[in-house]
N, CA and C atoms of all chains as a GROMACS GRO file, in nm:
protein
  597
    1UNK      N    1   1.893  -2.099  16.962
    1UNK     CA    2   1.912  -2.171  17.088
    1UNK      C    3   2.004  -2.093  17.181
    2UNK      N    4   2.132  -2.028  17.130
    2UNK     CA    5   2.222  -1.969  17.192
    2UNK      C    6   2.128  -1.866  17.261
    3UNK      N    7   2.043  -1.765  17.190
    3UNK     CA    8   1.955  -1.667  17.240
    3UNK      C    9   1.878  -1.699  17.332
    4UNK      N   10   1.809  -1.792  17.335
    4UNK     CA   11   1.719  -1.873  17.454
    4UNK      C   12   1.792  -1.873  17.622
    5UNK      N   13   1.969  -1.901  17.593
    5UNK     CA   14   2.047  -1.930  17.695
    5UNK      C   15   2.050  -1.796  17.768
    6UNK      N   16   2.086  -1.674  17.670
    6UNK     CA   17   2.132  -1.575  17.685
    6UNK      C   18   2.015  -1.527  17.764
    7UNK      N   19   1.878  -1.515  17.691
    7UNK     CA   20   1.757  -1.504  17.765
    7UNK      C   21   1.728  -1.567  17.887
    8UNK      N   22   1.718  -1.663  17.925
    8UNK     CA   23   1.751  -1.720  18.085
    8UNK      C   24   1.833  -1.697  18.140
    9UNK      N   25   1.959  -1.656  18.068
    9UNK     CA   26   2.053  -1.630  18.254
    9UNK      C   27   2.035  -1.489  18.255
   10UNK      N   28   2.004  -1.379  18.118
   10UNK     CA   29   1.933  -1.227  18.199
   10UNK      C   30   1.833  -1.227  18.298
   11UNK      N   31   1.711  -1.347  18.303
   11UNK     CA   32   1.624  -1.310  18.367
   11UNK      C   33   1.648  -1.396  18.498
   12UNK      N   34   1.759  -1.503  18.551
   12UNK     CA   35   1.796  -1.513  18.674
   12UNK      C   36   1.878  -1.421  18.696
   13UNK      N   37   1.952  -1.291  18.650
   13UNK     CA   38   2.006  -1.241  18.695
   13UNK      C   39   1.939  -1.122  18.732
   14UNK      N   40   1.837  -1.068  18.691
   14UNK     CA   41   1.753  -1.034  18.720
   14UNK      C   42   1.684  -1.067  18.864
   15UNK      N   43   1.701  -1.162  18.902
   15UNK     CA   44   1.660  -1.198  19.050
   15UNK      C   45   1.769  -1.140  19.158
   16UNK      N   46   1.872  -1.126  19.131
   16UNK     CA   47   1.930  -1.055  19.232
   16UNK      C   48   1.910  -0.901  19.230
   17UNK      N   49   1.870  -0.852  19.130
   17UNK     CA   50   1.841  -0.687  19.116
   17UNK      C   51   1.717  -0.692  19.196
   18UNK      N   52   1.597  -0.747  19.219
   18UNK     CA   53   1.478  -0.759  19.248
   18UNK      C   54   1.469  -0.830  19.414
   19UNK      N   55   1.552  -0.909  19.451
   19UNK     CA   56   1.651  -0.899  19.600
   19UNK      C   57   1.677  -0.766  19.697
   20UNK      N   58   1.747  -0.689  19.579
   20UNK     CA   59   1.792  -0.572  19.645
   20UNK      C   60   1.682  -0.435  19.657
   21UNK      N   61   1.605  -0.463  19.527
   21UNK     CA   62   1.494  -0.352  19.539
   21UNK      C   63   1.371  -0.416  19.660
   22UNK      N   64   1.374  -0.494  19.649
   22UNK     CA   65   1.291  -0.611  19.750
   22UNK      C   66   1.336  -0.571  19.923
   23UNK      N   67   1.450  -0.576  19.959
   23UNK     CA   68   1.535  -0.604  20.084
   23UNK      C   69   1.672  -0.498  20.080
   24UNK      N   70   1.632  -0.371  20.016
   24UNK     CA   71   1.772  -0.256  19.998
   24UNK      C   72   1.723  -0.165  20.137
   25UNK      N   73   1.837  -0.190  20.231
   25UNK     CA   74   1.839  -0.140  20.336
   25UNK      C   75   1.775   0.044  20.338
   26UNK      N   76   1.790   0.071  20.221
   26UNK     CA   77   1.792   0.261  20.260
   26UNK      C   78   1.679   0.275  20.100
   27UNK      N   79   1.643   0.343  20.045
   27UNK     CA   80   1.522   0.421  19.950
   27UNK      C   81   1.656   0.464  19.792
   28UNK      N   82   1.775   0.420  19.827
   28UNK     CA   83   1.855   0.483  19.787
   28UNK      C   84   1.893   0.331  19.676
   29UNK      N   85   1.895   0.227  19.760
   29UNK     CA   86   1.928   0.106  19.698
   29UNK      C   87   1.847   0.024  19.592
   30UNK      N   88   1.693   0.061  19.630
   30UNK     CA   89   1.598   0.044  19.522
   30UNK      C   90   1.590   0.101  19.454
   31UNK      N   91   1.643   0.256  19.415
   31UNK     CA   92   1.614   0.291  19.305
   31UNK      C   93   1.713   0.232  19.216
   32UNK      N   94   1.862   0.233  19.258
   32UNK     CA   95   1.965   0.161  19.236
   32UNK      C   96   1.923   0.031  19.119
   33UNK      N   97   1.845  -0.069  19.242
   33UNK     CA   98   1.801  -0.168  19.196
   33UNK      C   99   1.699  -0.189  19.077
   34UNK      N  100   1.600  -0.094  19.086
   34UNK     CA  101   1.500  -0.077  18.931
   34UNK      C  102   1.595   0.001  18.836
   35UNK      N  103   1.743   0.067  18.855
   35UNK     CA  104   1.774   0.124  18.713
   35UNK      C  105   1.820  -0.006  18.685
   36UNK      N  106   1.912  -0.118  18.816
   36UNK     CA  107   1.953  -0.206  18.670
   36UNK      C  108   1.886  -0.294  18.590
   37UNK      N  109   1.721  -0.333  18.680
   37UNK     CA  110   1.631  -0.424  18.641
   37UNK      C  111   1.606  -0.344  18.446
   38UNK      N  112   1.624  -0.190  18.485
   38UNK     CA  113   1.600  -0.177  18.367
   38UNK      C  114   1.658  -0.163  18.247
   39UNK      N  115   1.802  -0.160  18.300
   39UNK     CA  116   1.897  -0.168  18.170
   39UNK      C  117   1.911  -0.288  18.141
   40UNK      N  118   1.849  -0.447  18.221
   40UNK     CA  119   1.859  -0.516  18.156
   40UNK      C  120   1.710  -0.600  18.098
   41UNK      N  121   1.613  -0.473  18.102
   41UNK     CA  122   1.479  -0.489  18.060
   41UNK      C  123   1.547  -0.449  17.927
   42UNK      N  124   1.618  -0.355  17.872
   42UNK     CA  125   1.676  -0.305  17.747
   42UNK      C  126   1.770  -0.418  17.721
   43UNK      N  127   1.863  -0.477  17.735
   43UNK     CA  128   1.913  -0.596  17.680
   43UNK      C  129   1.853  -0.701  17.633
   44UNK      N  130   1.748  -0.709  17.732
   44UNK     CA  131   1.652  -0.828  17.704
   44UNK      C  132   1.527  -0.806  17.605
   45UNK      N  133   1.504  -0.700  17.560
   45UNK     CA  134   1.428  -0.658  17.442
   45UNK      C  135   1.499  -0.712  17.332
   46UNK      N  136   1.650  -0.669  17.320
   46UNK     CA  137   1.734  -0.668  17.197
   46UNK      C  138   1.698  -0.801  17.170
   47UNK      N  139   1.805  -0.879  17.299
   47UNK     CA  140   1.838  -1.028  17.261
   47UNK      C  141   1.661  -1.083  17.217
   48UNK      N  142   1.591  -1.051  17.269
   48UNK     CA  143   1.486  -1.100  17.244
   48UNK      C  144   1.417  -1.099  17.081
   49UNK      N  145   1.501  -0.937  17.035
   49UNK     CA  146   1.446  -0.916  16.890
   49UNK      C  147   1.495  -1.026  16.837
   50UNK      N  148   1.641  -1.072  16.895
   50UNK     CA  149   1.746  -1.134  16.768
   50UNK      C  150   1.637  -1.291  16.785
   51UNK      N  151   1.649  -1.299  16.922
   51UNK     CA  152   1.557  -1.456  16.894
   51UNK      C  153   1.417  -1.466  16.819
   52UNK      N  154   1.354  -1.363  16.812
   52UNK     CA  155   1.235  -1.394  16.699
   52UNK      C  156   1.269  -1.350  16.562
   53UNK      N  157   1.402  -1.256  16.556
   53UNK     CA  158   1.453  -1.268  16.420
   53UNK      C  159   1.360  -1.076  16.365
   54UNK      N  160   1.328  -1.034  16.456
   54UNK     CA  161   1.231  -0.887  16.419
   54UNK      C  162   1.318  -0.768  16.506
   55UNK      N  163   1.461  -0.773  16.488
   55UNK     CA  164   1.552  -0.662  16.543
   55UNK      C  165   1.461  -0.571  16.531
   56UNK      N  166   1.459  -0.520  16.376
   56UNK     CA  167   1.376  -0.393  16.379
   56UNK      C  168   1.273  -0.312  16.431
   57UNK      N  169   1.191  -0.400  16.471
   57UNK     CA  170   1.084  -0.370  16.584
   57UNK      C  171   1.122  -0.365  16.708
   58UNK      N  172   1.171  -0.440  16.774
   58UNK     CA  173   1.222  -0.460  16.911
   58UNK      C  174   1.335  -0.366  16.998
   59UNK      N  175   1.366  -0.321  16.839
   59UNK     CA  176   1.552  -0.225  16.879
   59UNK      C  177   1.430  -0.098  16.938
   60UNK      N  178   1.322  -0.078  16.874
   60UNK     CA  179   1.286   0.079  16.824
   60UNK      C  180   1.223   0.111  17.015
   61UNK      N  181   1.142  -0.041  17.078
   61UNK     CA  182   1.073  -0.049  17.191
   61UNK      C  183   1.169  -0.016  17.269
   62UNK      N  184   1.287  -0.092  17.294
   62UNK     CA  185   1.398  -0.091  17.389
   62UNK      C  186   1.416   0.074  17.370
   63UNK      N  187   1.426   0.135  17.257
   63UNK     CA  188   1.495   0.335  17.277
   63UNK      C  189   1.366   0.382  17.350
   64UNK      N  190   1.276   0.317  17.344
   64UNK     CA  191   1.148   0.390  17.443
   64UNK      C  192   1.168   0.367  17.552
   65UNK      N  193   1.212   0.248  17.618
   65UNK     CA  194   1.206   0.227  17.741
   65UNK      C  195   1.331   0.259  17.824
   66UNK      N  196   1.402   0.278  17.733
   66UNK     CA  197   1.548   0.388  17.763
   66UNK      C  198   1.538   0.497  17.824
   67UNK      N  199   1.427   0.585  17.744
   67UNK     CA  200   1.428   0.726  17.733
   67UNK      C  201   1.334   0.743  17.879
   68UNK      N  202   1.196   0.616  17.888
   68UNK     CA  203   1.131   0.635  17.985
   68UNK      C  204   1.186   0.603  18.129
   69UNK      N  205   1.280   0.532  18.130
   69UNK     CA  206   1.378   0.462  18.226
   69UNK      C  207   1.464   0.584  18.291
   70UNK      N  208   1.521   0.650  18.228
   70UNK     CA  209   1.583   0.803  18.287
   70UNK      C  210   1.494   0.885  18.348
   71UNK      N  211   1.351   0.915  18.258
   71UNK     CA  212   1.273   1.008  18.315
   71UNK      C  213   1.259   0.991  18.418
   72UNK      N  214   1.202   0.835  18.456
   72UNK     CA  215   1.126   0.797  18.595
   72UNK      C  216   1.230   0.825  18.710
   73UNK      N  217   1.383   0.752  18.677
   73UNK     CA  218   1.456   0.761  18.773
   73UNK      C  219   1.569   0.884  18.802
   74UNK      N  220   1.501   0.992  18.711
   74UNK     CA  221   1.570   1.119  18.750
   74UNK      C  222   1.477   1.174  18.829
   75UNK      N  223   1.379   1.164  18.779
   75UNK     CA  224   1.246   1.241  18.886
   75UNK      C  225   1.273   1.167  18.976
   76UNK      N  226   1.284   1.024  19.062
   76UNK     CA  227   1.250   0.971  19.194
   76UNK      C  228   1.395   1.017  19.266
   77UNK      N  229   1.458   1.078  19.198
   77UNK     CA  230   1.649   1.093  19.269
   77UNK      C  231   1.607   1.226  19.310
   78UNK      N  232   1.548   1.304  19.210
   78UNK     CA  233   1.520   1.463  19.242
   78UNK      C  234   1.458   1.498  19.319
   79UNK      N  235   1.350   1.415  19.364
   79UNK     CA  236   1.268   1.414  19.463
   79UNK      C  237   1.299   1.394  19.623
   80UNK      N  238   1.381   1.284  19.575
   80UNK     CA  239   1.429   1.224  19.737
   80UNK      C  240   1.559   1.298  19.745
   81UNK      N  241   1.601   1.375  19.694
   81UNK     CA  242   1.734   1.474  19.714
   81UNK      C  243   1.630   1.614  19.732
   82UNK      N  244   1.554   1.616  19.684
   82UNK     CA  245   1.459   1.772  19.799
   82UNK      C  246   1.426   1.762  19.901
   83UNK      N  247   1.372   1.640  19.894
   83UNK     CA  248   1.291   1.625  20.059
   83UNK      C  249   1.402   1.595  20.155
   84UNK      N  250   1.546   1.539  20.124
   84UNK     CA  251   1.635   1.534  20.212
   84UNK      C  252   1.616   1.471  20.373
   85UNK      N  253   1.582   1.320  20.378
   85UNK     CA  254   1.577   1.280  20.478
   85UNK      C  255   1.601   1.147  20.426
   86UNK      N  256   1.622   1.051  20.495
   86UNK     CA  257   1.686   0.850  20.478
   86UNK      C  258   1.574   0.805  20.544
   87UNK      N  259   1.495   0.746  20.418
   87UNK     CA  260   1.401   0.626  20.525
   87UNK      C  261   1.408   0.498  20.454
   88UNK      N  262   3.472  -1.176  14.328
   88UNK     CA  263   3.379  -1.219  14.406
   88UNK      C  264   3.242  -1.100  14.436
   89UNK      N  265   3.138  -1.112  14.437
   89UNK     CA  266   3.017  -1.051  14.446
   89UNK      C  267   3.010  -0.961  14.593
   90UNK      N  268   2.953  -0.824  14.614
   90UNK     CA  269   2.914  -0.814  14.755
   90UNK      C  270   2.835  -0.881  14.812
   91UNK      N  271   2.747  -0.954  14.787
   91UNK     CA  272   2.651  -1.064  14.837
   91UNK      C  273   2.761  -1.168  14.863
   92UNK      N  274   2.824  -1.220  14.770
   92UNK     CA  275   2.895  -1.357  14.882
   92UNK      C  276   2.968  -1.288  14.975
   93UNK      N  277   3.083  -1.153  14.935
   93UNK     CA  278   3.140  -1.088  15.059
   93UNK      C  279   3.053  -1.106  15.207
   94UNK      N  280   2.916  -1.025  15.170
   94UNK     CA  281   2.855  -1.049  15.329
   94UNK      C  282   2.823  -1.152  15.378
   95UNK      N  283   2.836  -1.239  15.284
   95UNK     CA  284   2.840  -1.388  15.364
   95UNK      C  285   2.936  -1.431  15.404
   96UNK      N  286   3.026  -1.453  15.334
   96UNK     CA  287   3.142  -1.485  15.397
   96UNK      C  288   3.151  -1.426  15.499
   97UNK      N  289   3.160  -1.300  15.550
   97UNK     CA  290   3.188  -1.189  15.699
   97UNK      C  291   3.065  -1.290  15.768
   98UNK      N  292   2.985  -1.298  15.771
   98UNK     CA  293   2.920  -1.358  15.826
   98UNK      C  294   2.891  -1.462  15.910
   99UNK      N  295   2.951  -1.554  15.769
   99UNK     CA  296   3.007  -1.692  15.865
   99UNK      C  297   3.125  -1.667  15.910
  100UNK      N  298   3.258  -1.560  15.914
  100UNK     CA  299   3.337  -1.546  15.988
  100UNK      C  300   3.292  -1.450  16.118
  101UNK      N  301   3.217  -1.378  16.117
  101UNK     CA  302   3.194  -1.295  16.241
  101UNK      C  303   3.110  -1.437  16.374
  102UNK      N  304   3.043  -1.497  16.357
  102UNK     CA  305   2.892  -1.562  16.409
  102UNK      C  306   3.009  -1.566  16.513
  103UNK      N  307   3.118  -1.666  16.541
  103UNK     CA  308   3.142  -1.703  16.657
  103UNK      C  309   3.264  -1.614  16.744
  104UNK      N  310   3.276  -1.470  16.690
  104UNK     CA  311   3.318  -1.338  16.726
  104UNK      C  312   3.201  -1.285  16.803
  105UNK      N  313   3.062  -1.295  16.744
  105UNK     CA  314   2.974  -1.225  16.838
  105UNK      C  315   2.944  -1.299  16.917
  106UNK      N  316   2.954  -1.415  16.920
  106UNK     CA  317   2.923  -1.545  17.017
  106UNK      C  318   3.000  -1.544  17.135
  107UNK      N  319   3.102  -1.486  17.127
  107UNK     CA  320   3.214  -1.520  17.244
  107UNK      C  321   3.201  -1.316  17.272
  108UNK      N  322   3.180  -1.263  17.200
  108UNK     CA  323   3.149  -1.171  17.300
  108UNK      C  324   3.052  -1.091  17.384
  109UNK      N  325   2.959  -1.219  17.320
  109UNK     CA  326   2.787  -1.195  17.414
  109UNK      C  327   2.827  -1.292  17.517
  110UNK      N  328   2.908  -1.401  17.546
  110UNK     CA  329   2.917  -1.448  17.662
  110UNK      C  330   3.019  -1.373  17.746
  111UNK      N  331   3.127  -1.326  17.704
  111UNK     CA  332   3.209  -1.249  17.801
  111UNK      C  333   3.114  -1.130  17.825
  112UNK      N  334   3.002  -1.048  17.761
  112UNK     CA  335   2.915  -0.965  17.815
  112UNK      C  336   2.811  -1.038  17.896
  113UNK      N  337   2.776  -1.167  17.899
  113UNK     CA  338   2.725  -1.223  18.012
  113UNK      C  339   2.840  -1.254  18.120
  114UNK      N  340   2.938  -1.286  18.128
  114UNK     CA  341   3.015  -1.282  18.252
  114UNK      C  342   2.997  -1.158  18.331
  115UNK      N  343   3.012  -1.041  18.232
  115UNK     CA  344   2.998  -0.918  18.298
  115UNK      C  345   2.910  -0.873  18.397
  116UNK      N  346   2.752  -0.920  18.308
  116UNK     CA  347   2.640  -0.896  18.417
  116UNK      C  348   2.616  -1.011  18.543
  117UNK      N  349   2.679  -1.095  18.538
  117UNK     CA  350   2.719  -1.188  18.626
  117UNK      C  351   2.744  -1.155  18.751
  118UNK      N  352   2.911  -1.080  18.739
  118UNK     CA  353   2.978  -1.020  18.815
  118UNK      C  354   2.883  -0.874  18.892
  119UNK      N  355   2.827  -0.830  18.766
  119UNK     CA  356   2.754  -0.759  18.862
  119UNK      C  357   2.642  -0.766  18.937
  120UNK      N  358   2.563  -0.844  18.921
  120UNK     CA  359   2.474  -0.915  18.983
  120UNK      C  360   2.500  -0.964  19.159
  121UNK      N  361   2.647  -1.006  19.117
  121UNK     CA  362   2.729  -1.096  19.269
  121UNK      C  363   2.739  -0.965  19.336
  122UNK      N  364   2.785  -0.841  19.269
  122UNK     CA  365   2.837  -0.721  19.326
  122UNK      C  366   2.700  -0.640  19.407
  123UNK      N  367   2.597  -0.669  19.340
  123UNK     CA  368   2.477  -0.605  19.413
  123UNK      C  369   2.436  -0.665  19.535
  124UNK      N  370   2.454  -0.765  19.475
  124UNK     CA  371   2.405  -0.849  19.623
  124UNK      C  372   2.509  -0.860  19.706
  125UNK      N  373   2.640  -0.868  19.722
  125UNK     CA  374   2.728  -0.859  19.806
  125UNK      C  375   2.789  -0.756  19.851
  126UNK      N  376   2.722  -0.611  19.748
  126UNK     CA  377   2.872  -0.475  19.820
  126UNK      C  378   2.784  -0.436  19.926
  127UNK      N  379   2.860  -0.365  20.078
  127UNK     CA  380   2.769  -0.348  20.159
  127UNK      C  381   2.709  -0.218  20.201
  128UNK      N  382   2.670  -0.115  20.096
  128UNK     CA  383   2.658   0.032  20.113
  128UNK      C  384   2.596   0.050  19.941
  129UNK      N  385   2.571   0.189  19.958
  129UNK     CA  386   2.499   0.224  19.830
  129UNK      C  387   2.606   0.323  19.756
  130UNK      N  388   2.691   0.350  19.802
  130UNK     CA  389   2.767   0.412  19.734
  130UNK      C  390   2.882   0.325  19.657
  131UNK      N  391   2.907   0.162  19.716
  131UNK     CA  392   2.975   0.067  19.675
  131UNK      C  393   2.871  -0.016  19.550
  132UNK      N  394   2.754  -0.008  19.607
  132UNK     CA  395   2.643  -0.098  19.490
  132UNK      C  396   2.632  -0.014  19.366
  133UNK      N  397   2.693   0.095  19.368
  133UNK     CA  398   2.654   0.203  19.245
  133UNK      C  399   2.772   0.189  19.176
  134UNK      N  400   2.871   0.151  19.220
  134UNK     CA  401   2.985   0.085  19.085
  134UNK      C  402   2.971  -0.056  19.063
  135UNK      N  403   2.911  -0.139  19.124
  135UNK     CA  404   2.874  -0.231  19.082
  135UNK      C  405   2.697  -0.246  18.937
  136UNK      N  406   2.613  -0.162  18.989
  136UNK     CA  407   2.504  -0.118  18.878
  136UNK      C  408   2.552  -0.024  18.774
  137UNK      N  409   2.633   0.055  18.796
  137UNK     CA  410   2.679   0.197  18.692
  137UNK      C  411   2.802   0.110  18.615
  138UNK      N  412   2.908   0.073  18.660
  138UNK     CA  413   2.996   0.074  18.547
  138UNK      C  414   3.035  -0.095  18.503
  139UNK      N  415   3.026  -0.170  18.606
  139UNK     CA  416   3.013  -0.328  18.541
  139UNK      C  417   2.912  -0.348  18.438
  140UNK      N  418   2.775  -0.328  18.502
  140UNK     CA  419   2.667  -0.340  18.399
  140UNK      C  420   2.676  -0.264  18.254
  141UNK      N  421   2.741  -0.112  18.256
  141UNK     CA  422   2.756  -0.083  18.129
  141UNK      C  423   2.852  -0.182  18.025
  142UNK      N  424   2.974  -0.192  18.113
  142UNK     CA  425   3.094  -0.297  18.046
  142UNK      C  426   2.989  -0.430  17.985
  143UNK      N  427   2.915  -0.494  18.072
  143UNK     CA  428   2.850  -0.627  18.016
  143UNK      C  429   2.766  -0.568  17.909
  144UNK      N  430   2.705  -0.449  17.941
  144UNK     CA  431   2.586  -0.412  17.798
  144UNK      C  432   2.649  -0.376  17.629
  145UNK      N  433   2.773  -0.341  17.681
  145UNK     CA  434   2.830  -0.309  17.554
  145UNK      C  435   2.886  -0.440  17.520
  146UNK      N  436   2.957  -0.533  17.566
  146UNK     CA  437   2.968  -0.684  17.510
  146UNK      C  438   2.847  -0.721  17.464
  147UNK      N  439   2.769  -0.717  17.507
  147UNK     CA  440   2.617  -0.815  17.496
  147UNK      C  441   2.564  -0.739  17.340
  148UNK      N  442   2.547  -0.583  17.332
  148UNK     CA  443   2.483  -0.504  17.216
  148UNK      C  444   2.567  -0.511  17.124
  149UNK      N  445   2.746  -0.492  17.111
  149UNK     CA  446   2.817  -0.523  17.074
  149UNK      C  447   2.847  -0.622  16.988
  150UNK      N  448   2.827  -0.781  17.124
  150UNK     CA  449   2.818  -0.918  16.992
  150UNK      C  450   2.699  -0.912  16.912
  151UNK      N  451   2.537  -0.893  16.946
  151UNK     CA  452   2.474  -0.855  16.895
  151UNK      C  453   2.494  -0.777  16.759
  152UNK      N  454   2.491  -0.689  16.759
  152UNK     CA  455   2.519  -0.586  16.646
  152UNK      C  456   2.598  -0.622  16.541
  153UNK      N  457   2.713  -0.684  16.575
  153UNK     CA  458   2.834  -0.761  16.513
  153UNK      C  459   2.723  -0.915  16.375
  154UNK      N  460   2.683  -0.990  16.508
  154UNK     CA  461   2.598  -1.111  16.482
  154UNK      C  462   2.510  -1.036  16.333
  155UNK      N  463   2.473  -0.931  16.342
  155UNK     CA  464   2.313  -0.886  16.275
  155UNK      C  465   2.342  -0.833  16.110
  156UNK      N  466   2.550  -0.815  16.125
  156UNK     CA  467   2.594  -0.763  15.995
  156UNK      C  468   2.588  -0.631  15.945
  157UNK      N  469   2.612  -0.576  15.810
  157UNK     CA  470   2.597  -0.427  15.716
  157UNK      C  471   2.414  -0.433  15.742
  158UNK      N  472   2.358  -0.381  15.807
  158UNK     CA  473   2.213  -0.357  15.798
  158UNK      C  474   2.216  -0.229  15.883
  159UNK      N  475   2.055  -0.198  15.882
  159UNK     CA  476   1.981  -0.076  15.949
  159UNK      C  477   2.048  -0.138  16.099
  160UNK      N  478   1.982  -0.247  16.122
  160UNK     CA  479   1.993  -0.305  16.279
  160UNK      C  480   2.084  -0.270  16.360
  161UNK      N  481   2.202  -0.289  16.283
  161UNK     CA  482   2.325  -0.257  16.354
  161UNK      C  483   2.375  -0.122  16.422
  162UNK      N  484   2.310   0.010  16.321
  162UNK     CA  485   2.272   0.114  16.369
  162UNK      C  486   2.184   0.159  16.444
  163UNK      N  487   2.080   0.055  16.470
  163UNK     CA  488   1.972   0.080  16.587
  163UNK      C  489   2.026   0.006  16.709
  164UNK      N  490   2.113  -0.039  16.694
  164UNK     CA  491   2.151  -0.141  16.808
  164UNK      C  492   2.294  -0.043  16.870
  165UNK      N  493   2.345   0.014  16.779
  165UNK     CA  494   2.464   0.139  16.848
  165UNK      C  495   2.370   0.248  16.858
  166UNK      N  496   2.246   0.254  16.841
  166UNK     CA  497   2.218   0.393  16.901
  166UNK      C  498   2.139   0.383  16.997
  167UNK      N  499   2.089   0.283  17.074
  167UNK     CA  500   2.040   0.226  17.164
  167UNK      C  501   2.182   0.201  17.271
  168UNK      N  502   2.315   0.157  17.234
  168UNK     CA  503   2.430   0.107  17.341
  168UNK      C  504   2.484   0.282  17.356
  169UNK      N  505   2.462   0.361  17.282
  169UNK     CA  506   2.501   0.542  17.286
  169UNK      C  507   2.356   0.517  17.376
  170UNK      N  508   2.263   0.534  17.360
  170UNK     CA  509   2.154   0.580  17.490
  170UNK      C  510   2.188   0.526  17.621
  171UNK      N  511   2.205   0.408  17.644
  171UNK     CA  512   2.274   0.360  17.737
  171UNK      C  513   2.394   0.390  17.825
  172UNK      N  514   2.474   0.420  17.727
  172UNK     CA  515   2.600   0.505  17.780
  172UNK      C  516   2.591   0.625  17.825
  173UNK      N  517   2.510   0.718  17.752
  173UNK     CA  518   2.462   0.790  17.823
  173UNK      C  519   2.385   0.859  17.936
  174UNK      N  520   2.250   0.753  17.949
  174UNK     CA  521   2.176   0.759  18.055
  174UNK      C  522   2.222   0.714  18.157
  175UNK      N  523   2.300   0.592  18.116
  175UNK     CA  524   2.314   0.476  18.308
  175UNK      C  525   2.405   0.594  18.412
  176UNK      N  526   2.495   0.648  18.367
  176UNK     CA  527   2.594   0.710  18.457
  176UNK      C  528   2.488   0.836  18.534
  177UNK      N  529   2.450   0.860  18.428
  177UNK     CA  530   2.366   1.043  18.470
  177UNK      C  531   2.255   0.971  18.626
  178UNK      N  532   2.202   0.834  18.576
  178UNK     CA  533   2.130   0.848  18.672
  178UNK      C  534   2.179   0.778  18.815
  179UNK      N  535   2.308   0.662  18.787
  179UNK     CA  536   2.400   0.610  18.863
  179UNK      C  537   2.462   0.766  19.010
  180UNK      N  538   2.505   0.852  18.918
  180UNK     CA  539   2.510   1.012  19.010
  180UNK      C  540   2.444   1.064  19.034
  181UNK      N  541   2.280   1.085  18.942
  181UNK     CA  542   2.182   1.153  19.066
  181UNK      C  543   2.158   1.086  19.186
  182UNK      N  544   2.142   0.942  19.153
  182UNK     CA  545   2.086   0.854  19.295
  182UNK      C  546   2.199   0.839  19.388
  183UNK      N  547   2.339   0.852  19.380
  183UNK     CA  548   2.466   0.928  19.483
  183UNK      C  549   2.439   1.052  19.536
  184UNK      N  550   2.460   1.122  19.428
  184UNK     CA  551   2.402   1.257  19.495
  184UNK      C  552   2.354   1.290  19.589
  185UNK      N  553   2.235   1.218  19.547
  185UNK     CA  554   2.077   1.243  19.648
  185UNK      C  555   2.127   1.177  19.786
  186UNK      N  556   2.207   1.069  19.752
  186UNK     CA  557   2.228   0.977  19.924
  186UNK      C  558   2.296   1.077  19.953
  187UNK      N  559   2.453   1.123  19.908
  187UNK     CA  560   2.516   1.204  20.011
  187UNK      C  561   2.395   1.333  20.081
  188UNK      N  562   2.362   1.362  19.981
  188UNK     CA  563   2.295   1.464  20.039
  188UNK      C  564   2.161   1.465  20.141
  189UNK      N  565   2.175   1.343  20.140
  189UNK     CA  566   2.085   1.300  20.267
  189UNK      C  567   2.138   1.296  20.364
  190UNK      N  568   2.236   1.294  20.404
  190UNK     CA  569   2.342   1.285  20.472
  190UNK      C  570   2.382   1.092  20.522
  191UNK      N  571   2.344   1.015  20.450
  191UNK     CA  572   2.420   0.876  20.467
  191UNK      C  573   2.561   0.908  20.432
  192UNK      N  574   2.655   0.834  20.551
  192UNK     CA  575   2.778   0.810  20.524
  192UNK      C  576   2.842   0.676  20.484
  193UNK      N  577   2.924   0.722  20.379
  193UNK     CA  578   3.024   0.604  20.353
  193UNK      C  579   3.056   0.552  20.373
  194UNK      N  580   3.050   0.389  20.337
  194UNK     CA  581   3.063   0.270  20.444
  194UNK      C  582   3.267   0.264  20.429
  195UNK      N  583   3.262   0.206  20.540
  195UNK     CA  584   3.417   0.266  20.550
  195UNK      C  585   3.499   0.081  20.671
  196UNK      N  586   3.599   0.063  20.656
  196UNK     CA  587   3.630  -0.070  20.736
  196UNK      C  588   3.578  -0.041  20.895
  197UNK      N  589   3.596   0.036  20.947
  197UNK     CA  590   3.571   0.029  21.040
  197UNK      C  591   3.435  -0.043  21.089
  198UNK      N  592   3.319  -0.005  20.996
  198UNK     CA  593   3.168  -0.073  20.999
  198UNK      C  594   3.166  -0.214  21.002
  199UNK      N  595   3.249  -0.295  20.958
  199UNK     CA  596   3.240  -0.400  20.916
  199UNK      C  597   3.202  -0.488  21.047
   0.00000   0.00000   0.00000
């Protein structure tokens, strides 16, 4: 039950990350905004393992979406730091 | 006394140790949540996503891990809060980086 709680207030909090990627004044603020949607796409895997009780499976998804979570948002930083312009 | 009752006992003494520190790691992401939506620049929203949110993730993986006991889990659950620690900052400074170097400036009192 405690996990259930924990699980609902990540994913309203989640609504303010999705606000800012939604309505982030500059290209700079959304990316901002999808890294934290996704570090707490990785919290919310965990807590999620503990609530079905299958850590072991769930821990292993979250290191994937870790690893894929950097890739994406080092490439979109690297990119928009070459092309060097604010839109 | 047996190692099997030992880990029980830790057990039923840890539950409401990890309990109280998965909610002070939910206060954390709380705070940062208020901080995204309220700081007014991207160079102010990036200590609010980079280093609050890590503070709440390590409470949250932390009580977790604690909660789960002597198992594998607990080691997949610190090597997942080490990936974390690692990645959030690296990419918290490329996406700075990239703004300064766009040339956006620092929101400063005067803007207000």
């Amino acid at each position: 039950m405690f996990f259930l709680f924990v699980l609902t207030t990540i994913v309203f909090l989640i609504g303010a990350y999705l606000y800012r990627v939604l309505r982030g004044p500059t290209v700079f603020d959304r990316v901002l905004g999808l890294n934290g949607i996704s570090t707490k796409a990785i919290i919310l895997l965990v807590v999620m393992g503990a609530y079905f009780e299958r850590v072991d499976m769930f821990v292993d998804i979250s290191t994937g979406y870790a690893l894929l979570n950097i890739v994406g948002s080092l490439a979109i930083a690297k990119y928009l730091e070459e092309r060097g312009e604010v839109f | 006394m047996s190692l099997v009752e030992f880990s029980e006992m830790a057990r039923l003494f840890m539950t409401p140790v990890a309990i109280g520190l998965m909610l002070v790691g939910l206060f954390f992401l709380f705070v940062a949540a208020v901080g995204v939506l309220r700081l007014p620049d991207v160079f102010t929203r990036s200590h609010a996503v980079s280093l609050t949110d890590s503070l709440g993730a390590l409470f949250l993986l932390g009580g977790l891990a604690i909660y789960q006991g002597f198992s594998t889990n607990l080691i997949k659950i610190l090597i997942v809060l080490v990936l974390l620690y690692l990645l959030n900052p690296v990419i918290a400074h490329a996406t700075v980086r990239s703004a300064l170097r766009c040339g956006l400036k620092p929101w400063s009192r005067e803007d207000a």
